[in-house]
VOBAVEX-119465 format. One record per atom (N, C-alpha, C): residue in three letters; x, y, z. Coordinates in steps of 0.001 Angstrom, whole numbers, plus 524288, in hexadecimal, padded with zeros to 5 digits. Example, Ala and Ser with C-alpha at 12.3 -4.5 7.8 and 13.67 -1.06 7.14 Angstrom:
ALA833867E9C681E78ALA8300C7EE6C81E78ALA833907F31C81E78SER832327F73681BA8SER835667FBDC81BE4SER832648001E81EBE
//
This chain:
UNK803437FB6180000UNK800008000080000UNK8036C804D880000UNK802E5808667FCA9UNK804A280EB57FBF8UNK8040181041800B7UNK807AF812FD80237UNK807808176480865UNK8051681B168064AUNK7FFC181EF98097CUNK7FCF4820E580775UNK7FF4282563809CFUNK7FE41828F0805DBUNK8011282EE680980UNK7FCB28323780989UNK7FD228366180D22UNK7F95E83A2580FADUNK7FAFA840DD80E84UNK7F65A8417D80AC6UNK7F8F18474080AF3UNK7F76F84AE980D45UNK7FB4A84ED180DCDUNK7F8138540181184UNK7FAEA857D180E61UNK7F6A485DD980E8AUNK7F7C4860EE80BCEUNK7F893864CB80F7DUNK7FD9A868D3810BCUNK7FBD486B7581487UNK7FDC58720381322UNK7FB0587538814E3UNK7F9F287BB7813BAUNK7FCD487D5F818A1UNK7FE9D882D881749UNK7FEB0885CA81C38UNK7FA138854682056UNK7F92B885DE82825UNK7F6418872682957UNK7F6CB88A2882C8FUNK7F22888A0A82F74UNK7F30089078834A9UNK7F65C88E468389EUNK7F6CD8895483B0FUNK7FB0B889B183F75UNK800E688AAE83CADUNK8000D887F78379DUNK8052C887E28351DUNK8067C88F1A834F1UNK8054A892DE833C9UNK8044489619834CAUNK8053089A9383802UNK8017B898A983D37UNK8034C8997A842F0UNK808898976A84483UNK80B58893848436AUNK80EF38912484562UNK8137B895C284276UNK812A58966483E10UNK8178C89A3083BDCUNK8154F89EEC83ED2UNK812EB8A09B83F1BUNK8113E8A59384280UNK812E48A6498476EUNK812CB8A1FE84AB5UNK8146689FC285068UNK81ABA8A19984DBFUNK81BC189E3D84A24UNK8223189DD484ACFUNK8253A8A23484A39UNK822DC8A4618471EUNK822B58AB2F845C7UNK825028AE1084A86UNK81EBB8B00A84CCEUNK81E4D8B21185143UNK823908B10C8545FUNK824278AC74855BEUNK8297A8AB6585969UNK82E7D8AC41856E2UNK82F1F8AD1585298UNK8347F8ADBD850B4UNK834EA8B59C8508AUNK82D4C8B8C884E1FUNK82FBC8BD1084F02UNK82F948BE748542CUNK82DE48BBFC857B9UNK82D228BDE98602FUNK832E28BDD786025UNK835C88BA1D85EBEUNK83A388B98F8606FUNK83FC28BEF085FA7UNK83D6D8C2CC85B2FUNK840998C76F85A96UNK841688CAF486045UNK83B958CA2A861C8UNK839F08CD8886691UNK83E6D8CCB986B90UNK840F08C7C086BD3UNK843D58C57286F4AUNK84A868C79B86E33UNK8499E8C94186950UNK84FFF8CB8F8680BUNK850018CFD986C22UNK8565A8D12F86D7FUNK858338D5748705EUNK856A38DA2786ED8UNK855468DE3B8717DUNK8554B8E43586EC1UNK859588E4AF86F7EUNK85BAC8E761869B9UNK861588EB1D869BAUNK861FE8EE77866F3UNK862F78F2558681BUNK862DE8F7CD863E4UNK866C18F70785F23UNK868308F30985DB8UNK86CAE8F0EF85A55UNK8692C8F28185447UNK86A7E8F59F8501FUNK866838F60684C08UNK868228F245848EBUNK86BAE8ED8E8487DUNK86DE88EA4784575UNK869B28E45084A42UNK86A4E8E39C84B61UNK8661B8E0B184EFDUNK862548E0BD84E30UNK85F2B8E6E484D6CUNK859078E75984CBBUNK858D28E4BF84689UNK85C848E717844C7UNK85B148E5AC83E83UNK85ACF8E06583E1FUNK85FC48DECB8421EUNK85E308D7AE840CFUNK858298D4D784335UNK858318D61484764UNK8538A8D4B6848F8UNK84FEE8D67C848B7UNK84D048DA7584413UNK84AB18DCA38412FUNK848848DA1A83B14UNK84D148D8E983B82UNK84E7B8D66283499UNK84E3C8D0E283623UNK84D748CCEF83A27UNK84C438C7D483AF0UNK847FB8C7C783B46UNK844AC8CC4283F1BUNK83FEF8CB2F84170UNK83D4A8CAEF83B28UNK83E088CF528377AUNK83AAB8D0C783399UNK83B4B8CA1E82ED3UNK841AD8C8D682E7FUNK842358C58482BB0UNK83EA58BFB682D6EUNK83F2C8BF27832BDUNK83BB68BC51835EEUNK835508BD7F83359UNK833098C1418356EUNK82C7B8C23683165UNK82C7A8C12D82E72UNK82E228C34882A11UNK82E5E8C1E082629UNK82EB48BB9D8227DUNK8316E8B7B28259AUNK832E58B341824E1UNK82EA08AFCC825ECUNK82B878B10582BFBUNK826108AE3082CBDUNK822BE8B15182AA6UNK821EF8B61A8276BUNK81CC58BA3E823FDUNK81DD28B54B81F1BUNK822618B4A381B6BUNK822A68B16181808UNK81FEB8AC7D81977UNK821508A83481E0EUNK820BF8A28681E93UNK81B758A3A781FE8UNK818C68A67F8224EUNK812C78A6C8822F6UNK8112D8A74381E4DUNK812948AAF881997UNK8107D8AAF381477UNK810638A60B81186UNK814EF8A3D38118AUNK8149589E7980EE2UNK8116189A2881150UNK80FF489C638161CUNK80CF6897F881646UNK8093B89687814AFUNK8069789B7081330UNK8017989B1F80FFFUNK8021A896DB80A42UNK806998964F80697UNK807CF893A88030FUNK80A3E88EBB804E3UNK80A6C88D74809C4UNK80D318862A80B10UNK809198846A80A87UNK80BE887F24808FBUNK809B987A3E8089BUNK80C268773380916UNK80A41871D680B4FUNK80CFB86CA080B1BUNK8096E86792808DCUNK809E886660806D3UNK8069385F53803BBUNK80CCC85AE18061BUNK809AF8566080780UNK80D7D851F280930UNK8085E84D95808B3UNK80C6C84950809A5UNK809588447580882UNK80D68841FE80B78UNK80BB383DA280FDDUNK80DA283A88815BDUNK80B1C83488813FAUNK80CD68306081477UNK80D5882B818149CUNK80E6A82AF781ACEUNK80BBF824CD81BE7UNK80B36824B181F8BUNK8115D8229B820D2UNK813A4820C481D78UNK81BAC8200F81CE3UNK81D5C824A581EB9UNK81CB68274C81F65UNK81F9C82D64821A0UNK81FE28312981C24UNK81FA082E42815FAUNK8217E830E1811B0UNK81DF9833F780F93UNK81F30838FA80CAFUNK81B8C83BBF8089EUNK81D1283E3C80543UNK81C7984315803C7UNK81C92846748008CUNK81ADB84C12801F0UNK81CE084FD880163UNK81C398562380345UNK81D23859EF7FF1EUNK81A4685C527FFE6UNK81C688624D7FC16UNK81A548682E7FE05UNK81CF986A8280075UNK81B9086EE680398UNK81CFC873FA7FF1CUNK81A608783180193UNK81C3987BEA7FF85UNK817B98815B7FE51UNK8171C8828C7FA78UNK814378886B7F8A6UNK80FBE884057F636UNK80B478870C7F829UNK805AF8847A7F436UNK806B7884857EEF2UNK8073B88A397EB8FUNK809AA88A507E77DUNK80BB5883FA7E4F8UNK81056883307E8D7UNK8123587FA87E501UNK8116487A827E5C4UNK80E74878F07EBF9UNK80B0A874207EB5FUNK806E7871927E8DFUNK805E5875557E6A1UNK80073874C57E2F8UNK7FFB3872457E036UNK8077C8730D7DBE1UNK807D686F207D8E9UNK80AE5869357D9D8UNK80AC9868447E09FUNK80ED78652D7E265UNK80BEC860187E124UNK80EBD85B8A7DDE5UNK80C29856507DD25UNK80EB6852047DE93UNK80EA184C9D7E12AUNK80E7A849837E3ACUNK8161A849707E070UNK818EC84B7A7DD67UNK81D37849B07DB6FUNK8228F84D607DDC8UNK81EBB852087DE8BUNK8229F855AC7E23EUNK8226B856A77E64FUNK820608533A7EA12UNK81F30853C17EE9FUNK8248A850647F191UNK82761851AB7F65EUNK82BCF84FC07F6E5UNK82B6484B227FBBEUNK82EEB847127F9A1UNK82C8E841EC7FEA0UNK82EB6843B78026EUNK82CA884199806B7UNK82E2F8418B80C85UNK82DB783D2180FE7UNK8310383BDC81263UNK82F098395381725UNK830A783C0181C9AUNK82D3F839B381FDFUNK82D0983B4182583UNK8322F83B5A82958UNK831AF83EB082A66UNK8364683DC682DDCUNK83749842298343CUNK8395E83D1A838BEUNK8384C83F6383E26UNK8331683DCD83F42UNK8322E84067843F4UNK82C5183CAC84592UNK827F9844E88455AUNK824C18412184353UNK820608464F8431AUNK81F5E8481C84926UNK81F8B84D3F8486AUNK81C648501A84D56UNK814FB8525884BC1UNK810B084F5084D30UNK80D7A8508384CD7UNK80AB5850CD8510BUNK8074D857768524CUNK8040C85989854B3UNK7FDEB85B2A8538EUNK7FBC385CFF8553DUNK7F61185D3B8547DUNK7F5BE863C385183UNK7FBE8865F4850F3UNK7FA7586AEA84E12UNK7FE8E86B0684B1BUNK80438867A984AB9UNK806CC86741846D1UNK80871862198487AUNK80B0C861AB84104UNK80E7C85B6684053UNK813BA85E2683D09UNK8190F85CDF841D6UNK81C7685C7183D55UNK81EA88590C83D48UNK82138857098385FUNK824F08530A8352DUNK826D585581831F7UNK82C3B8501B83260UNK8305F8519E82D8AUNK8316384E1682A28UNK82FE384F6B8246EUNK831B284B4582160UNK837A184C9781DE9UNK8388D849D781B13UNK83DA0847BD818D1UNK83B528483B8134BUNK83D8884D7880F3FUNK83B6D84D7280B35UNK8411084B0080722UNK83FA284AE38027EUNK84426849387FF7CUNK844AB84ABE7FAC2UNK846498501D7FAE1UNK84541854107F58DUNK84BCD8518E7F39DUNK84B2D8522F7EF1EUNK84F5B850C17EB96UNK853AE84E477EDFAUNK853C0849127EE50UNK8573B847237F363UNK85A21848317F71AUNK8577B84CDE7FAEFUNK8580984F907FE6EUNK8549084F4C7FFB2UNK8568E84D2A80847UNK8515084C20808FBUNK851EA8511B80DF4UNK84B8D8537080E8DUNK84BCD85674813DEUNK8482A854B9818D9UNK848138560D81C4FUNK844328571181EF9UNK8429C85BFB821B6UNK83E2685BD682050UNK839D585F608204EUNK835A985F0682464UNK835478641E829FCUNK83092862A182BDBUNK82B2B864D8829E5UNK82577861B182B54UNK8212B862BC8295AUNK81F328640B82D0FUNK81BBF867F382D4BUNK819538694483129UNK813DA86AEC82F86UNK80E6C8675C832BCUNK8090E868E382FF7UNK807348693C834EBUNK803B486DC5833FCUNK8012486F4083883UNK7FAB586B0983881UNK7F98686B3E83C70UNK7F46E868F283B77UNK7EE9986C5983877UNK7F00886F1783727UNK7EBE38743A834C9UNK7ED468740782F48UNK7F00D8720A82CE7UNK7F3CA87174827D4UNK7F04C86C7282483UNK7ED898690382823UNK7EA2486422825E7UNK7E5638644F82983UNK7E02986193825D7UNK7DDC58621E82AD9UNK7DE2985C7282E11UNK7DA4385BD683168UNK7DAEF859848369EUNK7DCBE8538C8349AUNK7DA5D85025830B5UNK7D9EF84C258307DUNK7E0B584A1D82D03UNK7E1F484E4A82B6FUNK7E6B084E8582743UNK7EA2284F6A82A6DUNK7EB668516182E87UNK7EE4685345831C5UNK7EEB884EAD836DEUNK7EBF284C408375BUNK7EC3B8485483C91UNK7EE2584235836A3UNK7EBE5842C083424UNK7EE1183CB783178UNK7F33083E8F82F47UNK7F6578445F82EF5UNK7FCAA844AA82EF7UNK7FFC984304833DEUNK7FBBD845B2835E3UNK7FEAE843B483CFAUNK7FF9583E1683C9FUNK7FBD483BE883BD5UNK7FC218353983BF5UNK7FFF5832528385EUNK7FF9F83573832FAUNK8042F8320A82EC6UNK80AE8835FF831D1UNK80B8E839BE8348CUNK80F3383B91835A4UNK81089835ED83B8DUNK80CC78358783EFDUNK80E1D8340D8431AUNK80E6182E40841B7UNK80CE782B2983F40UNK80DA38271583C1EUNK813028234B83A53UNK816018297083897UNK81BF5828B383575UNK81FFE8268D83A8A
//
């Protein structure tokens, strides 16, 4: 019998979202904690981080509106992934999608799952972590990943 694989399609969502927002927040609070010093070579630097800093999560919040991820999980640990800009998933078909298998033991919660798989782009292999929030699938798609993740 064929190992049957399971696909999930997954979008940006709002915790995904909140979580860069959260991460945000704490990286610009953290300027507040620098020393005051009347140094004008100082201000500029820590002026010119804080702003390069905004700027860096104003971008990754924008793109998020255009992520996407499509994968396909066997209950073997193996699949296939192709992340990236909607744009160019649109035209993504079962031949460019890149294999993977599982690898490390999954961390799954009731508001995120991450794992890392082992991709193998042009015989180079990486690993890559995945991270899906539970708001990303709905309820029934999201508890039978948990299960083919906790499974492996």
């Amino acid at each position: 019998m064929a190992d049957q694989r399971h696909s999930f399609r997954l979008t940006s969502s709002f915790d995904q979202r909140l979580a860069l927002v959260v991460l945000a927040s704490v990286c610009l609070c953290s300027f507040l904690a620098w020393p005051r010093l009347d140094n004008l070579i100082y201000l500029m630097i820590k002026y010119c981080a804080a702003g390069v800093t905004l700027v860096f999560f104003s971008y990754q919040f924008w793109q998020l509106s255009y992520w996407h991820c499509r994968f396909s999980l066997g209950r073997d640990g193996e699949g296939q992934i192709a992340w990236g800009v909607k744009r160019r998933l649109a035209s993504v078909d079962e031949t460019s999608m890149e294999k993977f298998t599982l690898v490390m033991n999954p961390i799954v919660t009731p508001l995120v799952v991450f794992f890392y798989v082992h991709t193998q782009d042009m015989s180079v292999g990486h690993r890559r972590l995945v991270i899906v929030w539970a708001d990303m699938l709905d309820d029934t798609s999201y508890r039978h990943l948990c299960r083919l993740l906790l499974a492996n």
